[in-house]
Each structure stands twice: as structure tokens, then as C-alpha cells.
N, CA, C and O atoms as a DFTB+ gen file, in Angstrom:
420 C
 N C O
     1  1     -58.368      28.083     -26.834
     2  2     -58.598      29.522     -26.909
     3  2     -58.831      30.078     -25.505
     4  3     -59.653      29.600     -24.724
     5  1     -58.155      30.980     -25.281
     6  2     -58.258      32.213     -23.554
     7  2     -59.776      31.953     -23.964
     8  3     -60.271      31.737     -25.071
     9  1     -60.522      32.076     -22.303
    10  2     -61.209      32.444     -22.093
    11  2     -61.875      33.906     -22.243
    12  3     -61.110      34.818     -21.928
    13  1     -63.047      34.257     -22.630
    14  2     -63.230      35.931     -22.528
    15  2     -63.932      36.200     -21.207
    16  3     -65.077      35.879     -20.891
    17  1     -62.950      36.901     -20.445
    18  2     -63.703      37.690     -18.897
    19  2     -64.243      38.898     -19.462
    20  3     -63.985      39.629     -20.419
    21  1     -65.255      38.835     -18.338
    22  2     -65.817      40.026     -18.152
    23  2     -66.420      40.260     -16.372
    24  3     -66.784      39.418     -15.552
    25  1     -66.348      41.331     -16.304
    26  2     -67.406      41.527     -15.070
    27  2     -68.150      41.027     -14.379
    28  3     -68.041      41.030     -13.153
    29  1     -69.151      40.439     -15.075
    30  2     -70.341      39.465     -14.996
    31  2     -69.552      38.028     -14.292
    32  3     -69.502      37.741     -13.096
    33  1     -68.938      37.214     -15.530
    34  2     -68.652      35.922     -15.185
    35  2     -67.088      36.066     -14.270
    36  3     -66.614      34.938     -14.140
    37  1     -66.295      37.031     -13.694
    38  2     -65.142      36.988     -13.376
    39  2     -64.887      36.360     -12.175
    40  3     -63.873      35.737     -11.860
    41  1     -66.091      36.612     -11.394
    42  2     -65.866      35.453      -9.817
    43  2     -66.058      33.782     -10.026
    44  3     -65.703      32.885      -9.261
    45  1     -66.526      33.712     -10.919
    46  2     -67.387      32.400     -11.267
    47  2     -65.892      31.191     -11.630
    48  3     -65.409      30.167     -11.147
    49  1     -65.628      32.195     -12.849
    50  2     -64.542      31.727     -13.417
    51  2     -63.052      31.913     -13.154
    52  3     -62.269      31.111     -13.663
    53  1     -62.560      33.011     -12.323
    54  2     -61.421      32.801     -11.891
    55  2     -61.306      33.094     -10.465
    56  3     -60.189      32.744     -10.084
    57  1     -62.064      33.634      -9.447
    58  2     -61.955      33.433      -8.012
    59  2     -62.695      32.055      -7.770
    60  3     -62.189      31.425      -6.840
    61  1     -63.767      31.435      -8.379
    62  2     -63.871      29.843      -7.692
    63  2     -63.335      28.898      -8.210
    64  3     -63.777      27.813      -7.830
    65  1     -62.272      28.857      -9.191
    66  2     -61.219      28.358      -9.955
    67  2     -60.507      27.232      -9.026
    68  3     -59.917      27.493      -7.978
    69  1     -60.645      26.059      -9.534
    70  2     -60.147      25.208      -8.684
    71  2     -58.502      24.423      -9.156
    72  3     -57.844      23.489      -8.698
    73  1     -58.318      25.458     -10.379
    74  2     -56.838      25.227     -11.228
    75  2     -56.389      26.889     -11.047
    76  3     -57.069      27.862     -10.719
    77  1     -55.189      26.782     -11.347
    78  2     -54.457      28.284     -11.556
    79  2     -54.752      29.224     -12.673
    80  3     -54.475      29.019     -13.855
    81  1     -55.188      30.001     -12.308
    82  2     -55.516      30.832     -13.132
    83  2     -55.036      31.816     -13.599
    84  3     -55.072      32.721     -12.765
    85  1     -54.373      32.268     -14.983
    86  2     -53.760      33.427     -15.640
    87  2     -54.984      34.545     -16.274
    88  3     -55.975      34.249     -16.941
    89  1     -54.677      35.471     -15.963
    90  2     -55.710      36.383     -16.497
    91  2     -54.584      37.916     -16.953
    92  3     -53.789      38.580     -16.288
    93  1     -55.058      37.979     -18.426
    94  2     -54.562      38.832     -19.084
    95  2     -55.389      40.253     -19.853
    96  3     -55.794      40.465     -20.996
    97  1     -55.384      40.969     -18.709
    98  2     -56.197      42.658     -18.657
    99  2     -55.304      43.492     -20.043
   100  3     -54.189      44.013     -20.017
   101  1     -56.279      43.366     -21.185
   102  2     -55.935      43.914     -22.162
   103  2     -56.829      45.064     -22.886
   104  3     -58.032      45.104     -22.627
   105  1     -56.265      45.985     -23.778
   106  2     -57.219      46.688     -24.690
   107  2     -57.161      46.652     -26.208
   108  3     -56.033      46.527     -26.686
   109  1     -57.938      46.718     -26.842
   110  2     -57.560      46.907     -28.330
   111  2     -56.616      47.510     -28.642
   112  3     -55.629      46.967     -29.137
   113  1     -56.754      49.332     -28.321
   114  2     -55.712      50.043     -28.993
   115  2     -54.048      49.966     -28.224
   116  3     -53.052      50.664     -28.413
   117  1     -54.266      48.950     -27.428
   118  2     -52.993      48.713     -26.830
   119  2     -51.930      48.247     -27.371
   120  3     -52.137      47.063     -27.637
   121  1     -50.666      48.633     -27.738
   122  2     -49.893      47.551     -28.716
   123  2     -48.930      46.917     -28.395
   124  3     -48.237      46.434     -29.290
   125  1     -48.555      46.704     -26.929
   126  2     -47.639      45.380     -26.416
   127  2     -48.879      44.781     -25.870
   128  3     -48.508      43.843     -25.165
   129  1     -50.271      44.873     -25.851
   130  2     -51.234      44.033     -25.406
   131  2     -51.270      43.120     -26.892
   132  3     -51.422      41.903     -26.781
   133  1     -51.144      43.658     -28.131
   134  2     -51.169      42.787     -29.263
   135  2     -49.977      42.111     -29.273
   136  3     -50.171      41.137     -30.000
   137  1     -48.635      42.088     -28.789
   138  2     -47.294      41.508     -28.739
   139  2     -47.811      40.098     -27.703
   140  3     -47.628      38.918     -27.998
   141  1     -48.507      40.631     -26.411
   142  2     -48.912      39.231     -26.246
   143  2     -50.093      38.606     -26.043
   144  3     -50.025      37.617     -25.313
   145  1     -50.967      38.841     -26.398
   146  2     -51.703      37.912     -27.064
   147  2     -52.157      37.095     -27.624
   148  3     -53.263      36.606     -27.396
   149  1     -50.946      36.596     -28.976
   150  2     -51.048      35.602     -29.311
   151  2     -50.041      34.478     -28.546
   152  3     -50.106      33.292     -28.870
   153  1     -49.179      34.913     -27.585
   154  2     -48.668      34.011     -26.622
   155  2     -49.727      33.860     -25.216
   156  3     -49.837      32.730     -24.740
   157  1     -50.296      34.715     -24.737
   158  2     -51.936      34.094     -24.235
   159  2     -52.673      33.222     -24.538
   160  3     -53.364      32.693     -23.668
   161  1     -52.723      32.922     -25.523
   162  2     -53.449      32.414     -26.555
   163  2     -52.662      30.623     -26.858
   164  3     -53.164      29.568     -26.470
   165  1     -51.746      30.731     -27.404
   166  2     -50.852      29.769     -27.266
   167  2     -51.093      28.792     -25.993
   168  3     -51.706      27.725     -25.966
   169  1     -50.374      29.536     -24.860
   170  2     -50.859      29.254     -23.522
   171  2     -52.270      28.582     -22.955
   172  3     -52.463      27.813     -22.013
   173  1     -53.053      29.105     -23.784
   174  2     -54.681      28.763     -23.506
   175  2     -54.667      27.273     -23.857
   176  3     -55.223      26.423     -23.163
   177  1     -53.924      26.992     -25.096
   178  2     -53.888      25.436     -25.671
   179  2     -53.233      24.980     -24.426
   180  3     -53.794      24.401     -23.496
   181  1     -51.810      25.347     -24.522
   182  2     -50.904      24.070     -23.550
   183  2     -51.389      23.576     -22.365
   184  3     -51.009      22.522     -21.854
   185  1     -52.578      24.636     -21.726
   186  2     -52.155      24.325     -20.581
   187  2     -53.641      23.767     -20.626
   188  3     -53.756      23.393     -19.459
   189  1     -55.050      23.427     -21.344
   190  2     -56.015      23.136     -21.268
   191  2     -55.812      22.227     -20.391
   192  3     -54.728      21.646     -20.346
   193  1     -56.932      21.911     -19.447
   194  2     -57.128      20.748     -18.502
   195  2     -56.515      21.160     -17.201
   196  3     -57.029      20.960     -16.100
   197  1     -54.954      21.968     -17.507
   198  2     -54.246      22.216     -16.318
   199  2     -54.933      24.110     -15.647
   200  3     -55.391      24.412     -14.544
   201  1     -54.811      24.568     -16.310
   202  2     -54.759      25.786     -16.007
   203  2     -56.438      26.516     -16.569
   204  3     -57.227      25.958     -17.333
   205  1     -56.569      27.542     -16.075
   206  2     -57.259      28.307     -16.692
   207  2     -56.818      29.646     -16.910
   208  3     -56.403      30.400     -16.030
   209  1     -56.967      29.998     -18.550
   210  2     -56.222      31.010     -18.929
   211  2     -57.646      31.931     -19.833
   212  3     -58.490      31.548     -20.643
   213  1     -57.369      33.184     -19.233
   214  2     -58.573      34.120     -19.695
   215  2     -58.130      35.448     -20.058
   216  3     -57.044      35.856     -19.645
   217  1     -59.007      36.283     -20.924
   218  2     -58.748      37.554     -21.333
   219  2     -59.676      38.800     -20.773
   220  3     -60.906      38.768     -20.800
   221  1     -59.003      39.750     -20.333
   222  2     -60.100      40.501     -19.824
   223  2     -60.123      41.989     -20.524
   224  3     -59.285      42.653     -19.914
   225  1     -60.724      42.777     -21.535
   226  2     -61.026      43.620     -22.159
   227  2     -61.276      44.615     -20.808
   228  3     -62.343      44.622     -20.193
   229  1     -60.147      45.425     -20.467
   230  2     -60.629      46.618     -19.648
   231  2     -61.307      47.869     -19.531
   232  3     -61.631      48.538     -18.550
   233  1     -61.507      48.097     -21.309
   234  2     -62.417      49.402     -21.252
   235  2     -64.027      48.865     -21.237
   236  3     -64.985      49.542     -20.865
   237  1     -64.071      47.512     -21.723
   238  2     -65.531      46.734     -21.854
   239  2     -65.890      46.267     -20.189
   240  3     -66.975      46.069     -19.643
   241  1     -64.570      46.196     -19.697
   242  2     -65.108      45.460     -18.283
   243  2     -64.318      46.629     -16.957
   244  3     -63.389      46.292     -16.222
   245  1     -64.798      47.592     -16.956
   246  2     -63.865      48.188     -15.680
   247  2     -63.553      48.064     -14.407
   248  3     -62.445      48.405     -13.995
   249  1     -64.741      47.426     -13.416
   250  2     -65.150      47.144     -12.588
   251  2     -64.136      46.034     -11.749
   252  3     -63.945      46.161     -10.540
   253  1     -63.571      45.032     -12.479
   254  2     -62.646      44.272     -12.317
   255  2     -60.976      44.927     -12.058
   256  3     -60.138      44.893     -11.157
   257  1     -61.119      45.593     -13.608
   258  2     -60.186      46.105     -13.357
   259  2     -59.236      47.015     -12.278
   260  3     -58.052      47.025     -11.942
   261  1     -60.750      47.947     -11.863
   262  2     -60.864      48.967     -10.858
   263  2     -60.359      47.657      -9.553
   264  3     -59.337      47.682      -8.868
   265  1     -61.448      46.618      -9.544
   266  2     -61.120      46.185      -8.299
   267  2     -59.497      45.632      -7.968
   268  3     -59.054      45.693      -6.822
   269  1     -58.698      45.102      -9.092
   270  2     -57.915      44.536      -8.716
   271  2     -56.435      45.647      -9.034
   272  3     -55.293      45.212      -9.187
   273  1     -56.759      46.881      -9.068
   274  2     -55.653      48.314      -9.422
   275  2     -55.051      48.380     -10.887
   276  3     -53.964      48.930     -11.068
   277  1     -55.803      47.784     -11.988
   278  2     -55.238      47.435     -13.293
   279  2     -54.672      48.832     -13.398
   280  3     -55.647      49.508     -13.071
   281  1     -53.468      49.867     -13.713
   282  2     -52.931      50.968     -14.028
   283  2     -52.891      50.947     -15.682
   284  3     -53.510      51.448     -16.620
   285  1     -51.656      49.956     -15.428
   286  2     -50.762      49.917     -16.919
   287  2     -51.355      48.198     -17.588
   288  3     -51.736      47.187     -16.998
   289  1     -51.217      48.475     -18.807
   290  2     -51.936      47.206     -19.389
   291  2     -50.746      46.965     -20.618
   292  3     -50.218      48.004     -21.016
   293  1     -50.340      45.828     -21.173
   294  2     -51.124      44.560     -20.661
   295  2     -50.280      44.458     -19.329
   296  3     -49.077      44.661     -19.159
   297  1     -51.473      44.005     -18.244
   298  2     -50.540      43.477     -16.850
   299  2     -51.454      41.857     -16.978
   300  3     -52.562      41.799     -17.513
   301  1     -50.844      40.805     -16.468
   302  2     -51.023      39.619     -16.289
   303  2     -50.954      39.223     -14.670
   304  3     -50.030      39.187     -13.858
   305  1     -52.290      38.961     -14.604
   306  2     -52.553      38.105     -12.844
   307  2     -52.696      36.820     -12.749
   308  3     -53.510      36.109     -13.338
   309  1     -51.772      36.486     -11.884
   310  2     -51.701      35.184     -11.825
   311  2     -52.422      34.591     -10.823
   312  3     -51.827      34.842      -9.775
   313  1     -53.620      33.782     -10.558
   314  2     -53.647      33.719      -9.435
   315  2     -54.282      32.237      -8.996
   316  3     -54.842      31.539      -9.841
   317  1     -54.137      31.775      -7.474
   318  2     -54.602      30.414      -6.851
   319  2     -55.595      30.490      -6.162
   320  3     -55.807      31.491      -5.477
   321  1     -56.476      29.376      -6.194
   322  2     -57.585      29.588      -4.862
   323  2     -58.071      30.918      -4.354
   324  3     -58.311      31.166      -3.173
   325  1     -58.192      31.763      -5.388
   326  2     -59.234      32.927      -5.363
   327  2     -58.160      34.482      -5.354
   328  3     -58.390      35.633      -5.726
   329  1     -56.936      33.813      -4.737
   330  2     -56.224      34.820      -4.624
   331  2     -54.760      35.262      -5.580
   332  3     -54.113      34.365      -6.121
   333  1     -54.449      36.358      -5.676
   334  2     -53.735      37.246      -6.515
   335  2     -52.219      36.593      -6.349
   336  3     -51.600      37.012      -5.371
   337  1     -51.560      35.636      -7.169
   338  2     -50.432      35.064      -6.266
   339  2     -49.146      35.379      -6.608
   340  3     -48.203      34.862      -6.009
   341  1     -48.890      36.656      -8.057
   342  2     -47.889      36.855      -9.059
   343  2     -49.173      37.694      -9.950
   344  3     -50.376      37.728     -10.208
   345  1     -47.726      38.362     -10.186
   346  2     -48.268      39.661     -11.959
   347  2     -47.325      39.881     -11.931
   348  3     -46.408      39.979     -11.115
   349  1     -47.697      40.087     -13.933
   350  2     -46.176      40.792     -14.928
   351  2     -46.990      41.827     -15.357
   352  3     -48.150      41.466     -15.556
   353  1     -46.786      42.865     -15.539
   354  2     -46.681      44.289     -16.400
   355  2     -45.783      44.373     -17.458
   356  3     -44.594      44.075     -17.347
   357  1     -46.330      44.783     -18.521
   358  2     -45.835      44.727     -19.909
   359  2     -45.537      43.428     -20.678
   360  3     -45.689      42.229     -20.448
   361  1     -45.024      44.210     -21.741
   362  2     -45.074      42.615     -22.137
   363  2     -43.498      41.782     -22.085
   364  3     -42.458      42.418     -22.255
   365  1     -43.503      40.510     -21.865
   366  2     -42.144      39.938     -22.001
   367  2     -42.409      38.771     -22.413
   368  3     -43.559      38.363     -22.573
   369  1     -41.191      37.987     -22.669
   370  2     -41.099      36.825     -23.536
   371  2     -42.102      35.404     -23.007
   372  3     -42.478      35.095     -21.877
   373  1     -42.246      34.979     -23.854
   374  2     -43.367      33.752     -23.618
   375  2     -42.791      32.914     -22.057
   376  3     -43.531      32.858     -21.075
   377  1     -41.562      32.391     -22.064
   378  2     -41.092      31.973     -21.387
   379  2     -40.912      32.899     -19.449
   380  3     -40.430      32.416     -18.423
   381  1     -41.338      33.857     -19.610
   382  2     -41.500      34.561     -18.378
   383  2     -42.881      33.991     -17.387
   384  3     -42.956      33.798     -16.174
   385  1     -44.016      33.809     -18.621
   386  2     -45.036      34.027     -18.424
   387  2     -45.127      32.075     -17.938
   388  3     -45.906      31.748     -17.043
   389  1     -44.584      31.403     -18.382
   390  2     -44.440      29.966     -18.670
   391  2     -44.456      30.025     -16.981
   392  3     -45.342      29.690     -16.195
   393  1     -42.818      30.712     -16.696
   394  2     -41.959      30.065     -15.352
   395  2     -43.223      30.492     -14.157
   396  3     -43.413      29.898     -13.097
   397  1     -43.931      31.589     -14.632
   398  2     -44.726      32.409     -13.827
   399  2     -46.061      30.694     -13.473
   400  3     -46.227      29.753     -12.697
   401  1     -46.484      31.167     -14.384
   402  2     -47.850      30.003     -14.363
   403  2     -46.973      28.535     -13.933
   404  3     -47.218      28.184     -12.779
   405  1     -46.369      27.979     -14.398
   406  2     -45.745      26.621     -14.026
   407  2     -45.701      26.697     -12.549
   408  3     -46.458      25.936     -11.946
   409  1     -44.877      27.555     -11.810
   410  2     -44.800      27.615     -10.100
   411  2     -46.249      27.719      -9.363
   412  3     -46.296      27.779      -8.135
   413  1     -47.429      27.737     -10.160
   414  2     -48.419      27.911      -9.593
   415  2     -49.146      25.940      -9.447
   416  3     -50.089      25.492      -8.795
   417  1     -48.210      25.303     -10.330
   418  2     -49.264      24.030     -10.988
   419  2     -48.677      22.932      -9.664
   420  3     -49.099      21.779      -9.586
């Protein structure tokens, strides 16, 4: 299961991240944020051990969001060793998100 970000734990868990980290800035009433989600989610299994894969609720957590320019949601950050290394905006097929995170491992 994705991790749940928030504000609080977001440096802890994905800037001192010592695996690659996917982070997926979503909202409830969003509805290509519900298209992928359950491929987030999916993802959260495959890649256990390898990756760290998390969810970040942007109207619950803004601060993050604000910091890293979240506009349009769902956007997906990909990132290494603390830093921002790839993002997708909107949603696209599981396999986008795969090739994305894999080049990071």
C-alpha cells in the first residue's frame, strides 16, 4: 500500500529517502486522480523493498504542495537523493509511470 504523505512526515520520508521515490499529489474530488490511483497503488506492491511510493492529499497537505509548484493534479514526482528527478501531469497509462520510476532504480 502507497504510503500516506503529509506535511509533517514529507522530508523524513521522501527527501531522506535512500531508494527512489514516487510521490503522487492527489485530491478526492479529482477524477483522473481516481484513474490513477489504483495503478499507484499497484506500484506500491511491486516495487516494495525497491522503491518508495507515497500519496500526497493536497488540499489536507498544502505546504508541500506550494513548495514543490503542484498546479494541476494528479501530477507525479519522481524523485532521487532528495531531489526532483522526473514528473508526469495527468494521468497516463501504468506503463509510463513504470519506464519513469524503473530509470530511477
Amino acid at each position: 500500500m502507497a504510503i500516506e504523505l503529509t506535511d509533517a512526515n514529507f522530508d523524513e520520508v521522501v527527501l531522506k529517502s535512500d531508494k527512489p521515490v514516487l510521490v503522487d499529489f492527489w485530491a478526492v474530488w479529482c477524477g483522473p486522480c481516481r484513474m490513477v490511483g489504483p495503478i499507484v497503488e499497484e506500484m506500491a506492491k511491486e516495487y516494495e523493498g525497491k522503491a518508495v511510493i507515497g500519496k500526497m492529499d493536497v488540499d489536507n497537505n498544502p505546504n508541500v504542495s506550494i513548495q514543490f509548484g503542484i498546479r494541476n493534479i494528479p501530477a507525479l514526482l519522481f524523485f532521487k537523493d532528495g531531489k526532483v528527478v522526473d514528473k508526469q501531469i495527468g494521468a497516463v497509462p501504468k506503463k509510463v509511470l513504470v519506464d519513469k520510476l524503473n530509470a530511477q532504480l
